[in-house]
C-alpha positions in Angstrom: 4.1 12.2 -2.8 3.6 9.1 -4.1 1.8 5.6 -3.7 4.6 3.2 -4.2 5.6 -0.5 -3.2 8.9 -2.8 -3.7 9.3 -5.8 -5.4 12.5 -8.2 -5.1 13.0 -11.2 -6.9 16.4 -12.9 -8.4 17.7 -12.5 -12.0 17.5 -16.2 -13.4 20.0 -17.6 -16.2 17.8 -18.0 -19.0 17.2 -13.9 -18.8 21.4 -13.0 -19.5 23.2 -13.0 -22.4 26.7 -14.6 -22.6 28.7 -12.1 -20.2 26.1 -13.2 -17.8 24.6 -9.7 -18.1 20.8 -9.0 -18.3 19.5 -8.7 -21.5 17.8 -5.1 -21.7 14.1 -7.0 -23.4 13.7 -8.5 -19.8 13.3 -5.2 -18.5 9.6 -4.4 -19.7 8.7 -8.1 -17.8 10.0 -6.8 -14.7 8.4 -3.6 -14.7 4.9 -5.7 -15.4 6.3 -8.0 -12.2 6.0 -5.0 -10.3 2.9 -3.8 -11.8 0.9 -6.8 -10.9 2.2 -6.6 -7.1 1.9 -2.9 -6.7 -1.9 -3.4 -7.6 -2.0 -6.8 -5.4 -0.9 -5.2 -2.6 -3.8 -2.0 -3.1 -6.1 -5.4 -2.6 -6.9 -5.2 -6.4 -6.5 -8.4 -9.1 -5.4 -7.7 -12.6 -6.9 -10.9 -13.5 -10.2 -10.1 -12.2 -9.7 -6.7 -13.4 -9.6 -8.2 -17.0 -12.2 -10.8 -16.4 -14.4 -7.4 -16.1 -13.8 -6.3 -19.0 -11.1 -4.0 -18.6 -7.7 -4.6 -20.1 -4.7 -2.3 -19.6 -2.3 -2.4 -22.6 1.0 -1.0 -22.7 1.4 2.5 -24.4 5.0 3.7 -23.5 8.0 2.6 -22.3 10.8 4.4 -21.2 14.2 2.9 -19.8 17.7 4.8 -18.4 20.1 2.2 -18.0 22.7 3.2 -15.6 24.3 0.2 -14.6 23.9 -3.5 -15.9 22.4 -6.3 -13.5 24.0 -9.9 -13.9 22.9 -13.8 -13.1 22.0 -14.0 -9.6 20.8 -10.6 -8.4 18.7 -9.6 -6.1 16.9 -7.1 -8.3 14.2 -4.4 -6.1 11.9 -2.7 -8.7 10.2 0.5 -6.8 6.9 1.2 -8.4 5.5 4.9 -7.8 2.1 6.6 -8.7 2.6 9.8 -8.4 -0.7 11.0 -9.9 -4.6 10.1 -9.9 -5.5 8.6 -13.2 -7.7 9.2 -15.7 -7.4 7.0 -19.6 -4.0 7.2 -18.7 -2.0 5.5 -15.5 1.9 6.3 -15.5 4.3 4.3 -13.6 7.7 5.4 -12.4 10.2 3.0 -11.5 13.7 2.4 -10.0 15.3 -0.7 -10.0 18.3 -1.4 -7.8 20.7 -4.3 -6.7 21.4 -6.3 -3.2 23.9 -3.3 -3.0 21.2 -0.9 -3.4 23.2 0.4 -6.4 20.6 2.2 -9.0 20.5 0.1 -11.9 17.3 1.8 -14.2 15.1 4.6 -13.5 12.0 3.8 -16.1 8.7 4.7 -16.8 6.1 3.1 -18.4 2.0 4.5 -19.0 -0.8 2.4 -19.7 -4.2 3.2 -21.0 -7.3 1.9 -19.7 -9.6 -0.3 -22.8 -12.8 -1.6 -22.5 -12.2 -5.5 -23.7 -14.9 -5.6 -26.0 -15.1 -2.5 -28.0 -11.2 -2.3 -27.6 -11.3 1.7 -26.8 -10.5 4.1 -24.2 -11.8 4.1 -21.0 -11.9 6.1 -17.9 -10.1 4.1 -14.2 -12.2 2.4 -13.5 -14.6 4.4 -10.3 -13.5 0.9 -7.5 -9.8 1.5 -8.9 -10.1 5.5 -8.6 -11.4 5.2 -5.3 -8.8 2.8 -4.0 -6.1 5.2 -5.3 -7.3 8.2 -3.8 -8.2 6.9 -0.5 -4.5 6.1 -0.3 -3.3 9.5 -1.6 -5.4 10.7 1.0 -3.9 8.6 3.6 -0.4 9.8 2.9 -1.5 13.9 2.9 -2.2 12.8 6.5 
């Protein structure tokens, strides 16, 4: 079980290399791409999220390349949750082409930091709550 959403958006020119392949340090911006929607569509703002103090840096990130994308794609990232958070919030991800083909499985985990003493923080409790109100709704 898992809270997940899909995001689709075209690979653009500038983000290939000369074979017109996808150049494997625009993978990290997709994954944040999908990030930012999968908590948009939860009905929660990253910006306001930081605004309040809370920021969410990166703390791993882990890539399988399987196939390579190219200029033009329709690229779907699939975001899942598969677990409540607590400092920590882990991603998993699958990215595919307009064939469906899988492309990348990745995953990527972010810790929760207060903005102003720069340390580790619990989710915050509106965030937890949102999250497990929507676990819930999938148990049923």
């Amino acid at each position: 079980m898992s809270i997940s959403s899909e995001t689709s958006f075209k690979v653009r020119y500038s983000e290939t290399d000369q074979m017109g392949v996808v150049h494997h340090g625009n993978y990290a911006q997709y994954l944040e791409l999908a990030r930012i929607d999968w908590l948009s569509r939860l009905g929660v703002s990253y910006k306001s999220m930081e605004e309040s103090g809370i920021m969410l840096p990166v703390f791993t990130l882990d890539f399988k390349f399987k196939k390579s994308a190219f200029f033009d794609d329709e690229l779907t990232v699939k975001t899942f949750l598969k677990k409540i958070p607590t400092v920590r919030i882990v991603f998993d991800y699958k990215i595919y082409n307009q064939d469906e083909e899988l492309l990348t499985i990745a995953s990527s985990t972010l810790v929760f930091v207060d903005a102003e003493t720069r340390k580790p923080i619990l989710c915050p409790p509106y965030l937890l709550n949102i999250i497990e109100k929507e676990f819930n709704r999938l148990l049923v």
